[in-house]
C-alpha positions in Angstrom: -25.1 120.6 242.8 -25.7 124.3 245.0 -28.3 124.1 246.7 -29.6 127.5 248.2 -31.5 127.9 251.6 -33.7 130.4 254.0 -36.2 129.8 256.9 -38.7 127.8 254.9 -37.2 126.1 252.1 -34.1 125.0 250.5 -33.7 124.7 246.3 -31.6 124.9 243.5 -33.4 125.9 240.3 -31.6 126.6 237.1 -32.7 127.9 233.7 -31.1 127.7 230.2 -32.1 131.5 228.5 -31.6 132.5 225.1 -33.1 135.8 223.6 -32.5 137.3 219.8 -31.7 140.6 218.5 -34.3 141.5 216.3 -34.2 140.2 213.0 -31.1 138.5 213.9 -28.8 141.3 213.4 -25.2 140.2 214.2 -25.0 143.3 217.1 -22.6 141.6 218.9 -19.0 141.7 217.1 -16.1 143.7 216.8 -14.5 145.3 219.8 -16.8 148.3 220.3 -17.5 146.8 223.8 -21.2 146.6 223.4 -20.9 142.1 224.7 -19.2 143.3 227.7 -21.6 146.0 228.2 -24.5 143.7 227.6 -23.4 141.3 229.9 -22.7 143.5 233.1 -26.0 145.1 232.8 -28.0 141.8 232.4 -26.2 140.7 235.4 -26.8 144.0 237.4 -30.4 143.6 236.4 -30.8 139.9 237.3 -29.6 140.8 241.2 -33.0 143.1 241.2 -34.2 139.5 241.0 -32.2 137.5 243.2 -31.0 135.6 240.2 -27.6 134.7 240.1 -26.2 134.7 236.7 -23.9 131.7 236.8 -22.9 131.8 233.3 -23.4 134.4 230.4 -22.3 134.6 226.7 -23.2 136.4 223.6 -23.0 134.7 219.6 -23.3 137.5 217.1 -26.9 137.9 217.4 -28.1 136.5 220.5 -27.3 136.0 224.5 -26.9 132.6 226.3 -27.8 132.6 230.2 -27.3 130.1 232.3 -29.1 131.4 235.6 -29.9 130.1 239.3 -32.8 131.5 240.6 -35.2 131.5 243.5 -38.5 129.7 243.3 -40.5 132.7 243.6 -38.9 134.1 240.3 -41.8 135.8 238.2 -39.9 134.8 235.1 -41.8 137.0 232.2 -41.2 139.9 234.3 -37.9 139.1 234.8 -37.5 138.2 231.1 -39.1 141.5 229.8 -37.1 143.8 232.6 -33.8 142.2 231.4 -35.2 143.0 227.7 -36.6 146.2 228.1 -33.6 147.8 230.0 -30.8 146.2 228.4 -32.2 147.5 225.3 -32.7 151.5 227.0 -29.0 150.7 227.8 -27.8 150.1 224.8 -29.5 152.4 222.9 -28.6 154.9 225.0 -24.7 154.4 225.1 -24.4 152.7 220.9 -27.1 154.6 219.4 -24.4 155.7 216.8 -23.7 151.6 216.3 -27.1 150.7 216.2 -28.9 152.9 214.2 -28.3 151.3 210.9 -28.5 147.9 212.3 -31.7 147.9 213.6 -35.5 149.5 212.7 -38.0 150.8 214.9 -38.1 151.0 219.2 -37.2 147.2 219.4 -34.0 145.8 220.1 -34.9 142.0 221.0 -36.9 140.1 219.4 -40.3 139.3 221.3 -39.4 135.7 221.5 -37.3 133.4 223.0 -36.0 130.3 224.5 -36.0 128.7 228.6 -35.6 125.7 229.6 -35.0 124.4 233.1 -32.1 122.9 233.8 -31.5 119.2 236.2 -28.4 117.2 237.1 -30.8 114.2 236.7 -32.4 112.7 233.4 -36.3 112.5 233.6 -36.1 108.5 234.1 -33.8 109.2 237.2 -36.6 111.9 238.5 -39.7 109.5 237.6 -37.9 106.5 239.7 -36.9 108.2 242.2 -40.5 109.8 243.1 -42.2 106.5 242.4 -39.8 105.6 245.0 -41.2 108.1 247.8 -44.7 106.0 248.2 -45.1 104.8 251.6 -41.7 106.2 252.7 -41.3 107.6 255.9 -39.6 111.2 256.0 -36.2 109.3 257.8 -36.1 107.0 254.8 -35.0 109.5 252.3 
């Protein structure tokens, strides 16, 4: 477990990110270096954030993040920055590529998937805090 400090606080929160290419085009294949490209600018992108991306990989039509974050993370701004530039990115430098691939200004779809990630199940969690009544902070 990494646990991350400063003055006031010390944490270690993960998240589990999956977004989609619109209409679930299979964007990401061949060896046109688009994934590597991809993955070095949502990575550049996510420092802006103070988010560390710990692990990162593309299937054909979507990216997989596994991300350690502060707890202040704003994470729809932080999702629609990594979408929204990624996307100017790529456009920019595969236009060529991506012009019969995909229709209109979009290149993600406007949905997708986060969950937070533990080293504990939820019954581990539950006992443990029902645990903390009437403990004194020494007893941890």
């Amino acid at each position: 477990m990494e646990y991350h400090q400063n003055p006031h606080r010390v944490y270690s929160i993960f998240y589990h990110l999956i977004f989609i290419v619109k209409y679930r085009q299979p964007v990401f294949l061949g060896d046109i270096g688009i994934i590597e490209a991809v993955k070095t600018k949502i990575i550049q992108l996510s420092e802006n954030f103070e988010v560390k991306v710990v692990e990162i990989e593309c299937g054909i039509d979507h990216v997989h993040l596994l991300n350690s974050a502060i707890p202040m993370l704003d994470i729809p701004k932080y999702i629609n920055t990594i979408k929204g530039h990624s996307f100017h990115f790529l456009k920019k430098h595969y236009k060529t590529f991506l012009q019969d691939k995909l229709w209109g200004a979009h290149f993600w779809s406007p949905s997708y998937f986060i969950a937070s990630i533990g080293n504990v199940s939820i019954d581990i969690l539950k006992q443990y805090v029902e645990k903390q009544r009437g403990m004194g902070a020494l007893e941890h």
